[in-house]
Structure formats: C-alpha cells, structure tokens
C-alpha positions as CSV (number, residue, x, y, z in Angstrom):
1,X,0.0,0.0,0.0
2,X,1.1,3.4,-0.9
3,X,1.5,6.5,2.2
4,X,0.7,9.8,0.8
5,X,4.0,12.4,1.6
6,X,1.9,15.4,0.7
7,X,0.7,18.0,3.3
8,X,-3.3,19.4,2.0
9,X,-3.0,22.9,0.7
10,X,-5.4,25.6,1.3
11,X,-7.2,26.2,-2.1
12,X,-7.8,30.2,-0.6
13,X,-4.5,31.0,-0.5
14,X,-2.0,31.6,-3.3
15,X,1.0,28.9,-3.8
16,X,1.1,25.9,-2.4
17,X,0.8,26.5,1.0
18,X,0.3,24.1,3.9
19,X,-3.4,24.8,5.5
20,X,-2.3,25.8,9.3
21,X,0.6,27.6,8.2
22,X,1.2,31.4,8.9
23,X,3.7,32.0,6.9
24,X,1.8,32.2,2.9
25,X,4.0,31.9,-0.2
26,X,5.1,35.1,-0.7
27,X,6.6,35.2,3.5
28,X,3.5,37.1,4.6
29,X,2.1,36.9,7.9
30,X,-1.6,35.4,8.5
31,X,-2.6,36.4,12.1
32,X,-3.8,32.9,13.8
33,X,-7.3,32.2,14.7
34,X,-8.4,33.0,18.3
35,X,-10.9,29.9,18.2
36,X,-8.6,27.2,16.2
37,X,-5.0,28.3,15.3
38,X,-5.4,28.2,12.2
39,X,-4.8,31.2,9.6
40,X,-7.2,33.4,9.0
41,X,-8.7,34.4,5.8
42,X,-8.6,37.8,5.5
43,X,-11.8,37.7,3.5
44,X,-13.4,35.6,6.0
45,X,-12.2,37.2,9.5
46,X,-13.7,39.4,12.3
47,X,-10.9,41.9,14.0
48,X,-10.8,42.0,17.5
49,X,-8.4,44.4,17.4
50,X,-7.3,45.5,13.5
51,X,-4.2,43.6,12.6
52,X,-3.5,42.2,16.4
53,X,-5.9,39.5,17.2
54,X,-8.9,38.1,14.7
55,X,-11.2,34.8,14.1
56,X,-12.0,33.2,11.2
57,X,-16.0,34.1,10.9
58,X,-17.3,30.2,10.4
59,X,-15.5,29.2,13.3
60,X,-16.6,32.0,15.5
61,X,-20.1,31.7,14.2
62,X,-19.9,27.4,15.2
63,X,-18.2,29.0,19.0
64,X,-20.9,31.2,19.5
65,X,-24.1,28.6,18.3
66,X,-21.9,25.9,20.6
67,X,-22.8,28.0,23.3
68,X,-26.2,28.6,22.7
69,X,-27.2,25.4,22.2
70,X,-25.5,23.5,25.1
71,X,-25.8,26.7,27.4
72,X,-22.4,26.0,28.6
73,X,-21.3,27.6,31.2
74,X,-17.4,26.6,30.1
75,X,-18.0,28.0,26.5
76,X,-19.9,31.1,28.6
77,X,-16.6,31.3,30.5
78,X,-14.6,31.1,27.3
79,X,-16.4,34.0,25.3
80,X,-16.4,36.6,27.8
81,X,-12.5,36.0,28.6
82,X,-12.1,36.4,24.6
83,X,-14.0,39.6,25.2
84,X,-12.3,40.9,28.4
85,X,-8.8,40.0,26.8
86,X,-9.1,40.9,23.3
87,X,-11.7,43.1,22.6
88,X,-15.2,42.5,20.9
89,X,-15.0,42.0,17.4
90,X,-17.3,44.8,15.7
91,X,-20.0,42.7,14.2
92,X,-19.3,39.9,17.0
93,X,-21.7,41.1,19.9
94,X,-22.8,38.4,21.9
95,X,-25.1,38.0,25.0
96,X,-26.4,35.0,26.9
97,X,-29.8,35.7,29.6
C-alpha cells in the first residue's frame, strides 16, 4: 500500500501553502485564529483588534451557536474571557440571559 507524503494545501490561499501555516507563499504573515489556530482568511475574519488578534468568521459563528445550544457555562466562561482579553470584534456582539 502506498503512504501519501503530501501536506493538504489551502485552495484560498496563493501557492502551495500548507493549511495551518502562517507563513503564505510570498513570507506574509496570516494572524492565527483565536478559536482554532489556524490562519485566518482575511476575507473571512472578524478583527478583534485590527491587525493584532482576529477569528475566522465560520469558526466563530460554530463558538458562538456551541454555546447557545449547550448553554455551557465553560464555552460562557470562554467567550467573555475572549471579550475581556481581546476586545469585541465589531460585528461579533454576543449576549447570553
């Protein structure tokens, strides 16, 4: 049986480019993801704080309907220390009665 060698690529960003890696093709920076690591799109991000600290939208959005739906009081814990420490992203708000 044959091992694949090959890293995946991320199809959104130019060259071949490993998927978590924050260094793209041309030796750009990608700020990493507040909720996974990973680089984020620009495209697809919410700031926190322009140029410091941003999340990539679908994984915020999955954080955020987490929460809500298991009421977790960890997740709770989570999203306000996000807030506290990093700002509220602009069009990020979120509140949990």
């Amino acid at each position: 049986s044959h091992v694949s060698q090959s890293l995946p690529v991320d199809a959104l960003r130019e060259g071949d480019v490993y998927e978590a890696s924050l260094v793209n093709a041309d030796s750009t920076r990608c700020l990493p993801c507040l909720v996974t690591g990973y680089p984020v799109i620009k495209h697809k991000a919410l700031e926190f704080k322009p140029g410091k600290y941003a999340v990539n939208k679908d994984d915020w959005n999955k954080l955020l309907m987490l929460t809500k739906v298991t009421a977790s009081d960890d997740l709770k814990d989570v999203l306000h220390f996000v807030g506290k420490l990093y700002g509220n992203a602009t069009t990020a708000r979120f509140s949990f009665q």
